[in-house]
C-alpha positions in Angstrom: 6.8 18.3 -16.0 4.8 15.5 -16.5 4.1 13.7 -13.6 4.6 14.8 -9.5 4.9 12.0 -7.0 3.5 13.1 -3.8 4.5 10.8 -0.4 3.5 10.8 2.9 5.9 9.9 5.3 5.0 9.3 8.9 7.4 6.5 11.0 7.7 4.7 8.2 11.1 5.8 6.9 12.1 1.7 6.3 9.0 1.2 4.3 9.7 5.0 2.5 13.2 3.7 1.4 11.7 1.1 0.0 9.4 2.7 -1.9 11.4 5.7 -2.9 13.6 3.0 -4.8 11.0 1.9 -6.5 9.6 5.3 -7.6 12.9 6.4 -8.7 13.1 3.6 -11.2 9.6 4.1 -12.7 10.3 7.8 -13.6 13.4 6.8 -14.9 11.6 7.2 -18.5 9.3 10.3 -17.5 9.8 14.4 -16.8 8.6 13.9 -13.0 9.8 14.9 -9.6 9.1 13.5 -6.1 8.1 15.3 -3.0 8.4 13.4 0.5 6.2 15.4 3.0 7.5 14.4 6.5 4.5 14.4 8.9 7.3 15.3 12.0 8.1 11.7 12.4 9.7 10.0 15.6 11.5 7.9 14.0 14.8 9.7 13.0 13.5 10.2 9.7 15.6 13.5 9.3 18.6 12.0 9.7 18.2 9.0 8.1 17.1 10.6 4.9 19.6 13.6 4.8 22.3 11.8 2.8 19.7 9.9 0.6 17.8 10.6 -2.6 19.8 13.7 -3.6 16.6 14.1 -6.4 14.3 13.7 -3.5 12.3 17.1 -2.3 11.6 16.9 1.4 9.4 18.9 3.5 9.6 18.5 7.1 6.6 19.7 9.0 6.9 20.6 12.5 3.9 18.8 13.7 1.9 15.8 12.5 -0.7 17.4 10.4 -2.7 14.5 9.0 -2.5 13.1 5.6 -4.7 15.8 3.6 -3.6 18.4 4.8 0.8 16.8 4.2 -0.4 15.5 0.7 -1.6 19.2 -0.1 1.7 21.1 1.2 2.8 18.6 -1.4 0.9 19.6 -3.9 1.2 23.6 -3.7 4.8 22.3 -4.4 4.3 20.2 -7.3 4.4 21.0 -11.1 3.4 18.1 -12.9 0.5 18.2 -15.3 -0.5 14.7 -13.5 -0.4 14.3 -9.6 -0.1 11.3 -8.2 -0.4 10.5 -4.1 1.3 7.3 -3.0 1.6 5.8 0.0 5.0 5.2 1.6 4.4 1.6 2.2 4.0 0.8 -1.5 6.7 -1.0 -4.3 5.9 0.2 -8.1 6.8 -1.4 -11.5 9.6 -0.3 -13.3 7.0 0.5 -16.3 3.9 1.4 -13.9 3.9 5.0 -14.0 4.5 4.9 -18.5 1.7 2.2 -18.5 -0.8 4.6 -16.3 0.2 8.1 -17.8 -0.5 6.5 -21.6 -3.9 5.1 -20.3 -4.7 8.1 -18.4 -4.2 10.0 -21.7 -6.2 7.9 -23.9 -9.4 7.5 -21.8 -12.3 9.9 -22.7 -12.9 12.4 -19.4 -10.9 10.2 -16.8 -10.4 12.2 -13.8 -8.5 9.6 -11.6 -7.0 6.6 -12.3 -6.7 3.9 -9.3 -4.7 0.3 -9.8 -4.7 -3.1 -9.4 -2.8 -4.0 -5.5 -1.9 -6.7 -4.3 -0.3 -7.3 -0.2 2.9 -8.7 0.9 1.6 -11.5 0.6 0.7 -11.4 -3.0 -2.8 -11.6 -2.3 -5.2 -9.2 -4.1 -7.1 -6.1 -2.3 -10.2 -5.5 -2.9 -10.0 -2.1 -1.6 -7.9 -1.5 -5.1 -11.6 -0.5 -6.2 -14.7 0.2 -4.4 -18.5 1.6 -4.3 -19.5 4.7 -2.6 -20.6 4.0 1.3 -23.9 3.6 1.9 -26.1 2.2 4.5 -26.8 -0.9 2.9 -23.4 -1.5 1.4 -21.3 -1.1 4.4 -24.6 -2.8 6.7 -23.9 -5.9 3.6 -19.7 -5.4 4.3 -20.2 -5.7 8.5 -22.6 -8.6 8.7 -20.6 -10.6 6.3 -23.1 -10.6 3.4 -20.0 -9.3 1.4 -18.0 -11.6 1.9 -20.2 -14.9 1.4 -21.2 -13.4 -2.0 -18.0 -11.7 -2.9 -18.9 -11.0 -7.1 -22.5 -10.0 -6.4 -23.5 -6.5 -7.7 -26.4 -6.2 -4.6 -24.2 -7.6 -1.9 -20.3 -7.0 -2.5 -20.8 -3.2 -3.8 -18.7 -2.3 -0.9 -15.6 -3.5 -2.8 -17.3 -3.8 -6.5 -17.0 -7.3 -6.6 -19.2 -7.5 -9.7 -16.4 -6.1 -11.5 -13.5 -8.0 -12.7 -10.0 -7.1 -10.7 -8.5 -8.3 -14.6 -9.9 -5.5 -16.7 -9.5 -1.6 -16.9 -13.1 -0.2 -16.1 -15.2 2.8 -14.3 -15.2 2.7 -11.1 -16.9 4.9 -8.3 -13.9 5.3 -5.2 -9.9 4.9 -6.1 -7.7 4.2 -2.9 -5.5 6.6 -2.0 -2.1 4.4 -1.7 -2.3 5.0 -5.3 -4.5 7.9 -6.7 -3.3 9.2 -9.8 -4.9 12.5 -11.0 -5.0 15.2 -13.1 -3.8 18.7 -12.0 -6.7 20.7 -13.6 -9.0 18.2 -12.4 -7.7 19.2 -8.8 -7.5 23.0 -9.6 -11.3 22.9 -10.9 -12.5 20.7 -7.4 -9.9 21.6 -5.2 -8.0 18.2 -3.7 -7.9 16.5 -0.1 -10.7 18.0 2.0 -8.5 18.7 5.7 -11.2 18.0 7.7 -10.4 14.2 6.9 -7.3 13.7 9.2 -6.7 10.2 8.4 -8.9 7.6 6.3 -12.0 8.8 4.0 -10.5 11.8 2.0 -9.7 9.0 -0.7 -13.4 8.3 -0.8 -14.3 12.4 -0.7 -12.1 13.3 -3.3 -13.3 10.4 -5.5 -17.2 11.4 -4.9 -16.3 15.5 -5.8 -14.6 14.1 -9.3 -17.3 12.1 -9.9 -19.8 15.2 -8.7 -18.1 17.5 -11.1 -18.7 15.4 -14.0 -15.2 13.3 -14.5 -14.6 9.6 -14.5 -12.5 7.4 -12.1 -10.6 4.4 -13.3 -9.3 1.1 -12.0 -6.5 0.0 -14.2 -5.5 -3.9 -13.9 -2.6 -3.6 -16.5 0.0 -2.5 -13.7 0.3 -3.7 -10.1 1.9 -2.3 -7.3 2.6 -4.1 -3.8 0.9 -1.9 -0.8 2.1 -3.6 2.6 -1.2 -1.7 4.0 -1.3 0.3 7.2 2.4 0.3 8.3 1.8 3.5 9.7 -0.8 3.0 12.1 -2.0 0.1 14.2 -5.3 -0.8 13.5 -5.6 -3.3 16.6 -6.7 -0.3 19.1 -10.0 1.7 19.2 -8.1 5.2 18.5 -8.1 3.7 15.1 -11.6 2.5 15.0 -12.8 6.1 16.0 -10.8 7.9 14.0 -11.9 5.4 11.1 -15.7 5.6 11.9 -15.6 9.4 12.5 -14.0 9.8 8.8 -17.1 7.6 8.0 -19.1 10.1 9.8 -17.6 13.1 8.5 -18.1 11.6 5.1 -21.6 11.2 5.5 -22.9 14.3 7.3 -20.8 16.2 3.9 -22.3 14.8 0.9 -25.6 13.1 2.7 -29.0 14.7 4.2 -32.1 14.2 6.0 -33.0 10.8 7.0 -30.4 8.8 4.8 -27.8 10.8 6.7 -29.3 10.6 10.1 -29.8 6.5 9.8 -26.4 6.2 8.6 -24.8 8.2 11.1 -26.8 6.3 14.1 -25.4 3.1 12.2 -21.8 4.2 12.4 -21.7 5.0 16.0 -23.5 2.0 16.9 -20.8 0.0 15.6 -18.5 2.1 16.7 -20.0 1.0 20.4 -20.0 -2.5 19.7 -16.4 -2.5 18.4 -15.2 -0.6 21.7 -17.4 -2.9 24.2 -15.9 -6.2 22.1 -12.1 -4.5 22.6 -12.9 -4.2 25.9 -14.4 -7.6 26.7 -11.6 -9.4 24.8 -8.4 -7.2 26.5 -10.2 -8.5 29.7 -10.7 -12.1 28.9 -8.8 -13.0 25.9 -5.4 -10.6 26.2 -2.9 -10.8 23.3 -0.3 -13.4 23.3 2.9 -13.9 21.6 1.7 -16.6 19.4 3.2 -16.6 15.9 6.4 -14.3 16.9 8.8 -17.0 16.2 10.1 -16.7 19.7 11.2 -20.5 20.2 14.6 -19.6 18.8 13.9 -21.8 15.9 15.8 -20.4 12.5 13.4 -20.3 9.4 14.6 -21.6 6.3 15.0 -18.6 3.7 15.9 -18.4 0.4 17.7 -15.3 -1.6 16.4 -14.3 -4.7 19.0 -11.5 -6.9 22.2 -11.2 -7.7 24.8 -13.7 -6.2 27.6 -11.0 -5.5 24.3 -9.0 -3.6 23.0 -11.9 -1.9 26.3 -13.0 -0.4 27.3 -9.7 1.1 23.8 -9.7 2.5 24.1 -12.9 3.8 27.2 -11.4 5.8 24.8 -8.7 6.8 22.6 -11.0 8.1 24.9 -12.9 10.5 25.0 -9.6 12.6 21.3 -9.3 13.0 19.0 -11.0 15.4 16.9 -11.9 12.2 15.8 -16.0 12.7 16.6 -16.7 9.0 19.0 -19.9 8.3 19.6 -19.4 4.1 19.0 -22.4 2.9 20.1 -21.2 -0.8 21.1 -18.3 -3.5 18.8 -17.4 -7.4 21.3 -16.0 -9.1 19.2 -13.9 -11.1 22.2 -12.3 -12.9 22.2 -15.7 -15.2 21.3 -16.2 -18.5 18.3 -17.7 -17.0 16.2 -14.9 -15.2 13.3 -13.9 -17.0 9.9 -14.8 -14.6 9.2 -17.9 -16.6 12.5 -19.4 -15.7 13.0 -18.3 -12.2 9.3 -19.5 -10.9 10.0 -23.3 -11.6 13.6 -22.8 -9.6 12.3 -20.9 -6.7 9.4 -23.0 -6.4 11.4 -26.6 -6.3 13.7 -25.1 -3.9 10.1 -23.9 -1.6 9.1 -27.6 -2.0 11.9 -29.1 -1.2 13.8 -27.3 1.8 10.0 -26.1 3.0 11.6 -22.7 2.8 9.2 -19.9 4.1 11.0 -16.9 3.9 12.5 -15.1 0.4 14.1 -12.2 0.4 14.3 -10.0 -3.1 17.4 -8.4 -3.9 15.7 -5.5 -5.6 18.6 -4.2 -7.4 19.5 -7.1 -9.4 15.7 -8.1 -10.2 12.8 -6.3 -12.3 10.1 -5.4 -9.1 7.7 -6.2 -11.9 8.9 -9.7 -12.5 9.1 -10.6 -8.6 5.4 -9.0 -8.1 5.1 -11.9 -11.0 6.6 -14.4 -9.0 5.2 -13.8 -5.6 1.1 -13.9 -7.4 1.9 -17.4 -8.6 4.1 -19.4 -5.9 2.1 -21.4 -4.0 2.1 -22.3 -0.9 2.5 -18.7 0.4 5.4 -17.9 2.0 6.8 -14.6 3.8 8.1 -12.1 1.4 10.6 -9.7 2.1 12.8 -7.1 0.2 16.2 -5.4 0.0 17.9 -2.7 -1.8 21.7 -2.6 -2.2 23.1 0.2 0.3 19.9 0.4 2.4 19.8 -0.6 6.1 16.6 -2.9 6.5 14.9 -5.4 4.9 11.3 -5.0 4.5 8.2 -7.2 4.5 4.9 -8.8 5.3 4.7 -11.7 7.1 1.8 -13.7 7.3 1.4 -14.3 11.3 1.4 -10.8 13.0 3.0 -7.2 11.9 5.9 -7.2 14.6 8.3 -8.2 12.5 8.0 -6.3 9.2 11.4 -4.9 9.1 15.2 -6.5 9.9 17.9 -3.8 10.6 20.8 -4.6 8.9 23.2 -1.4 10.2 
């Protein structure tokens, strides 16, 4: 077996589908399996999943266990001489698994390989590759040093913005949304720590390869889209403390003496300001429904696939309480449907009917030609996507994460 895809699932199971579809394709070419650990989701997952994916391996837990310790039942349960851990709410390339494996196999004592992400929106993330925490990185990151010199080597370490997001380099921590590794490697250093329930075993298990002598990778030659955080909300301060006290965890592990004790003392004092600043704004500033599209205004959309797909899910669509007026059809199944092509067409019909939804029929279009597309059409618009036989439409859309998913049955 030469590669083992290992997914988390945890309420996601719209986002899952998605993904699933995706991963299926890209090992079209390869000896792999995929393992979908369930982290006893609310959802309905069971159901939903129990006609689906025949090829799929799932493992229901009875409890949610946290991500290290699902990703490792995963991995006792895997075979493949390469592991790779993927989050649920990512869409691969049809050749992005090939591209990796060959690279992985060429580089001199790689340990991990990381890759090139970009969001729903088609913008880049920087989290795609990153320095190890410190005090004076993540001190740089909060008070916004980062981010007014975002390619400095002193003050954007945080997210190595020295290094260029275009070329295949070193790097010191790989995201786990995409962490592709080899299986000795993990046998020699042992994989997720399970004392990191959520957030910070990525950065661990990047440090201990590192520690034990191996390199880690960022490879720009692939790209994957990672919706980022549909399984948790990130907008309460259960996130922030969980987040901080993987921070924490992290530190008190691999730091000591003073260096540990200032960095800890820096943590929970943001940690405090964070939670007095939640506070303060619930109390004077409480959410609103701005940007939820509830003025019963339709948005103009625009299908992108093939025209026998697109039509049946413009019938779909009719019996939703999605907003979307479709203003036209790509046929992608034309002689003209190469990326080069279809850009100039989707992009008149953007300018012209302001359109500011499209939705990707996945089935009928390479995912590697429409993560092509959505990098280059500008002004930004609300992506969504849609596999033939699946029950939701899934997305990013630029406002607010309420609306991230359309039930279509």
């Amino acid at each position: 077996m030469q590669l083992s895809v290992i997914i988390v699932n945890y309420n996601v199971k719209y986002f899952t589908e998605q993904s699933l579809y995706s991963v299926v394709k890209a090992c079209k070419n390869l000896e792999a399996e995929i393992i979908v650990v369930d982290n006893n989701s609310t959802d309905d997952s069971y159901t939903f999943f129990s006609n689906k994916f025949a090829n799929v391996h799932f493992i229901w837990n009875k409890e949610n266990i946290g991500f290290s310790k699902a990703n490792n039942i995963g991995l006792r349960q895997a075979t493949g001489r390469y592991i790779l851990f993927l989050n649920p709410d990512t869409i691969v390339a049809e050749d992005c698994f090939e591209k990796c494996l060959v690279f992985f196999e060429s580089a001199a004592n790689i340990g991990a390989l990381g890759i090139r992400m970009i969001d729903g929106t088609g913008k880049y993330l920087k989290e795609s590759k990153r320095g190890f925490p410190t005090l004076i990185t993540s001190f740089f990151k909060l008070n916004g040093f980062a981010a007014l010199f975002p390619y400095s080597k002193f003050f954007a370490r945080y997210y190595a913005g020295h290094l260029s997001e275009n070329k295949n380099q070193e790097v010191d921590v790989l995201a786990g949304a995409f962490m592709l590794v080899n299986k000795k490697v993990l046998d020699e250093i042992g994989s997720f720590d399970e004392d990191f329930f959520m957030y910070g075993e990525d950065i661990d298990l990047s440090y201990r390869i590192q520690k034990a002598g191996y390199k880690n990778y960022y490879f720009s030659e692939s790209t994957i889209i990672h919706f980022k955080g549909e399984s948790t909300n990130k907008d309460n301060l259960q996130h922030a403390k969980v987040f901080y006290g993987a921070m924490n965890l992290f530190v008190r592990k691999h730091y000591s003496g003073v260096k540990a004790a200032l960095y800890s003392f820096f943590i929970y004092s943001v940690l405090g300001i964070k939670t007095v600043n939640t506070l303060f704004a619930g109390v004077f500033f409480p959410k609103s429904d701005i940007g939820n599209n509830k003025t019963g205004k339709h948005l103009p959309a625009l299908l992108v696939g093939g025209k026998e797909t697109c039509e049946s899910l413009v019938i779909l669509l009719k019996n939703t309480t999605a907003k979307l007026q479709i203003i036209a059809i790509v046929d992608t199944n034309t002689p003209v449907n190469n990326t080069k092509d279809t850009l100039p067409q989707v992009q008149e019909l953007i300018n012209k009917h302001c359109i500011e939804t499209i939705i990707f029929c996945v089935n009928d279009f390479s995912i590697k030609k429409i993560i092509n597309i959505i990098q280059c059409i500008h002004p930004k618009v609300n992506y969504q996507f849609y596999s033939t036989g699946s029950c939701f439409i899934v997305g990013s859309t630029k406002i607010n994460k309420a609306e991230n998913w359309v039930a279509l049955c």
